[in-house]
C-alpha positions as CSV (number, residue, x, y, z in Angstrom):
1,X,0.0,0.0,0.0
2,X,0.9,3.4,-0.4
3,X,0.7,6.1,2.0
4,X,-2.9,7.3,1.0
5,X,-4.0,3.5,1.5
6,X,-4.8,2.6,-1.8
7,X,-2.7,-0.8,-2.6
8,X,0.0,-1.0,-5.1
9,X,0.0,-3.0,-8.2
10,X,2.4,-5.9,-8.5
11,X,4.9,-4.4,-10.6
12,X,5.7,-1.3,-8.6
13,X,6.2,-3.5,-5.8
14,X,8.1,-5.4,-7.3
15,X,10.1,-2.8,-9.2
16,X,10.6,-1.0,-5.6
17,X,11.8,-4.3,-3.9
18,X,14.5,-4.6,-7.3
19,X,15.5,-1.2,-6.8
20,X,16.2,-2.0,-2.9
21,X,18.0,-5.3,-3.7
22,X,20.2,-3.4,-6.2
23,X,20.7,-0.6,-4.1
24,X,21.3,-2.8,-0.6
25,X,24.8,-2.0,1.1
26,X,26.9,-5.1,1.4
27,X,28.4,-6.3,4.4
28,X,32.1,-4.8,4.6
29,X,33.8,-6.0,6.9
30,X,37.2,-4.7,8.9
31,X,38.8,-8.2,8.0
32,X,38.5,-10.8,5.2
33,X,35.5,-10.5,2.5
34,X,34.7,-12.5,-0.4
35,X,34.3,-10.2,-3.5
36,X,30.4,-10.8,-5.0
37,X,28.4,-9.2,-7.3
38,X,25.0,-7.7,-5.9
39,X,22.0,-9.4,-8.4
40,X,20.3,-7.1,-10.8
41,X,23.4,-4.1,-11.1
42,X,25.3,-3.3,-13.8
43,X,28.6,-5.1,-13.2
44,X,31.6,-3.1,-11.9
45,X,34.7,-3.9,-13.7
46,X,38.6,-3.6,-12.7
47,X,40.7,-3.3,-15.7
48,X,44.3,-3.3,-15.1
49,X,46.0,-1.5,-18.6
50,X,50.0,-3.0,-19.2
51,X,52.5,0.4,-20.3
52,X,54.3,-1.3,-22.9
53,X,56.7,1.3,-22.6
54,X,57.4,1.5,-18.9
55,X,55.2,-1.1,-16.8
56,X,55.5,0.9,-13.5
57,X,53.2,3.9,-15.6
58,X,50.8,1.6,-16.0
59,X,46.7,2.2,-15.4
60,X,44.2,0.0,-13.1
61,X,40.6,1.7,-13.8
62,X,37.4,1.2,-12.4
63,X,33.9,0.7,-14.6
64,X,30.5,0.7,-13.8
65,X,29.2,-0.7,-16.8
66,X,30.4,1.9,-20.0
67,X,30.8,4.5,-17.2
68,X,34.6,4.9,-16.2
69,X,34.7,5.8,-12.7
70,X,38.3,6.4,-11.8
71,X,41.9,5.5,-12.7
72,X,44.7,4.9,-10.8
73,X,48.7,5.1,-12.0
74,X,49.7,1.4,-11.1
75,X,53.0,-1.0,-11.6
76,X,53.9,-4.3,-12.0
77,X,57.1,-6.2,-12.1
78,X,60.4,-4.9,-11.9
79,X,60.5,-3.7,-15.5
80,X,60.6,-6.6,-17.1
81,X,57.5,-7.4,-19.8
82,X,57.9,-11.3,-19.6
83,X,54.9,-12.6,-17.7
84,X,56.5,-16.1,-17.0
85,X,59.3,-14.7,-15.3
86,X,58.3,-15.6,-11.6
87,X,59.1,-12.4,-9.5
88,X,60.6,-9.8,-11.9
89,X,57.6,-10.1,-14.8
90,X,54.9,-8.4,-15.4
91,X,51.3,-10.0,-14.9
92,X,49.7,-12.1,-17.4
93,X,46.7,-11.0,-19.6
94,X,43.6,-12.4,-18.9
95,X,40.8,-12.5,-16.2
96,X,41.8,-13.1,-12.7
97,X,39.8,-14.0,-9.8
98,X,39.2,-11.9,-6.7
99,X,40.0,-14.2,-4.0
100,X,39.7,-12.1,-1.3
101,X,39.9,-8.4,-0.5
102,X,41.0,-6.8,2.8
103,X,41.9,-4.1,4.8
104,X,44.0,-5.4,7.3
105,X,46.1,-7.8,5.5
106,X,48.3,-9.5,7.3
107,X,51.0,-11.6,5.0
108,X,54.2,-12.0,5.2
109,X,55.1,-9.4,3.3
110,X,52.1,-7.6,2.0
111,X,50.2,-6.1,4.8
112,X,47.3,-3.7,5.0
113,X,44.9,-2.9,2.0
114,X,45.0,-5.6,-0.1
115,X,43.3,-7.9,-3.3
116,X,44.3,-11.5,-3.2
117,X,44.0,-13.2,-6.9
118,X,43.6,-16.6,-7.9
119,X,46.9,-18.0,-9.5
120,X,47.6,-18.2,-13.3
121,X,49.7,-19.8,-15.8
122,X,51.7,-17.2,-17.9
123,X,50.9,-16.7,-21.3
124,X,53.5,-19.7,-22.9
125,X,52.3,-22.1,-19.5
126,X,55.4,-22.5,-18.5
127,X,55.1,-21.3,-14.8
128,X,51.8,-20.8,-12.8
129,X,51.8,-17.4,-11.1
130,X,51.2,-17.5,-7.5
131,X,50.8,-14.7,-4.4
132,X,49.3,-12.4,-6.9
133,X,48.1,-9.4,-5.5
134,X,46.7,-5.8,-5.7
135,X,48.8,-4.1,-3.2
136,X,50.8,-0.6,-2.0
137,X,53.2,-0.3,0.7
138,X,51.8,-0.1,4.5
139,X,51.5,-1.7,7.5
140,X,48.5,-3.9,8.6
141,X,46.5,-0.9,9.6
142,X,47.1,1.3,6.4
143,X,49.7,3.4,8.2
144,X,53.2,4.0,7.1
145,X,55.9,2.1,8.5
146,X,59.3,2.7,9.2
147,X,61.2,0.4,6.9
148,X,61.1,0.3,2.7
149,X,58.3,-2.5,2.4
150,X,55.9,-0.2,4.5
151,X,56.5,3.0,3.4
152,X,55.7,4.7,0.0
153,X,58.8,6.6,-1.2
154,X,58.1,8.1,-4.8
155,X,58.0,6.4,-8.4
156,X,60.3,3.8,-7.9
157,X,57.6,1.9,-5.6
158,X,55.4,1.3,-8.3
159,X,58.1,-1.8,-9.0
160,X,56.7,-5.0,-7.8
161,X,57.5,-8.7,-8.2
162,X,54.5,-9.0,-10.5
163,X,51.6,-7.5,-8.4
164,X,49.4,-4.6,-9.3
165,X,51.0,-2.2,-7.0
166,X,49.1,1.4,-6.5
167,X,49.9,4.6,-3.8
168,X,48.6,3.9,-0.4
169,X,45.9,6.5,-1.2
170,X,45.3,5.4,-4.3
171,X,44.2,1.8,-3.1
172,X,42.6,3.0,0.0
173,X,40.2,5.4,-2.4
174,X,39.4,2.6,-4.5
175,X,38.4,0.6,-1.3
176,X,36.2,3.5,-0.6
177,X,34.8,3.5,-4.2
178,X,34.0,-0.3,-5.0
179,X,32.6,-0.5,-1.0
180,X,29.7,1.9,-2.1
181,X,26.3,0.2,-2.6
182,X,25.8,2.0,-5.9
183,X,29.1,0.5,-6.8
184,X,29.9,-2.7,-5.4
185,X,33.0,-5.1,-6.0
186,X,33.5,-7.2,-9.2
187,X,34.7,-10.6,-9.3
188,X,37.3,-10.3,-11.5
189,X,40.6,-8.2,-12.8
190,X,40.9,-7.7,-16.2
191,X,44.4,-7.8,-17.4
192,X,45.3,-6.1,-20.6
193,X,48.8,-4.8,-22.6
């Protein structure tokens, strides 16, 4: 019913109960989350863009279906453009997984804001990429630390042993961003060169 009384019909109902289900916040927590679409929305996409000419100037962007939503300068590897070099290439094309995404990461040595991938083979499947991540450099809480692996120091740490590294505000924005209900997380990263 609306608020005069008089009782809807089906389809506004329905459409209004849609709308809510679309528009419903999901559950982010502090910790550990699963990465999952929310039924009915236009599907946000991650798109991480490969700089042929330097892979430390490279681009992750977000997408809300056609819409592009923001862009972030990211890196991966140390320079080199051979995905099946374990630790030193770049990461392969194609559609990864989100594992898991987190705030307070707590690895060995990524900590903090964080997007675990599934592993991959490279592109001649000669070595299966593993610890694949979308990282920065912080401690477990998102502060800055004290020694090179938690703190951000300029250009040179967008190098990375493969990961998609971005700045510590950089990854903590998109957090922000794909954490809104209008938004949501995707279930993939698109990797492209």
């Amino acid at each position: 019913m609306n608020s005069t009384g008089r009782r809807l019909p089906g389809t506004v109902i329905a459409g209004t109960l849609m709308t809510a289900l679309a528009l419903a916040p999901t559950a982010v927590a502090q910790g550990h989350s699963r990465a999952q679409p929310t039924p009915g929305a236009v599907a946000t996409t991650l798109v991480f863009d490969k700089n042929q000419d330097d892979p430390t100037d490279s681009r992750l962007s977000v997408h809300k279906g056609d819409r592009l939503l923001a862009t972030y300068r990211a890196g991966s590897g140390l320079g080199v453009k051979n995905d099946c070099v374990r630790a030193e290439g770049w990461m392969p094309n194609g559609n990864w997984k989100i594992k898991l995404k987190s705030r307070t990461y707590n690895g060995k040595l990524i900590k903090g804001y964080a997007v675990y991938l599934e592993d991959m083979k490279c592109s001649k499947g000669t070595l299966t990429r593993t610890e694949m991540f979308i990282h920065s450099e912080m401690n477990r809480d998102g502060s800055q630390g004290n020694t090179e692996r938690r703190r951000w120091d300029g250009a040179g740490d967008y190098r990375s042993n493969g990961c998609v590294k971005l700045h510590p505000t950089d990854i903590k924005e998109m957090f922000r961003l794909l954490d809104r209900p209008d938004i949501g997380w995707p279930t993939h990263l698109r990797v492209v060169s």
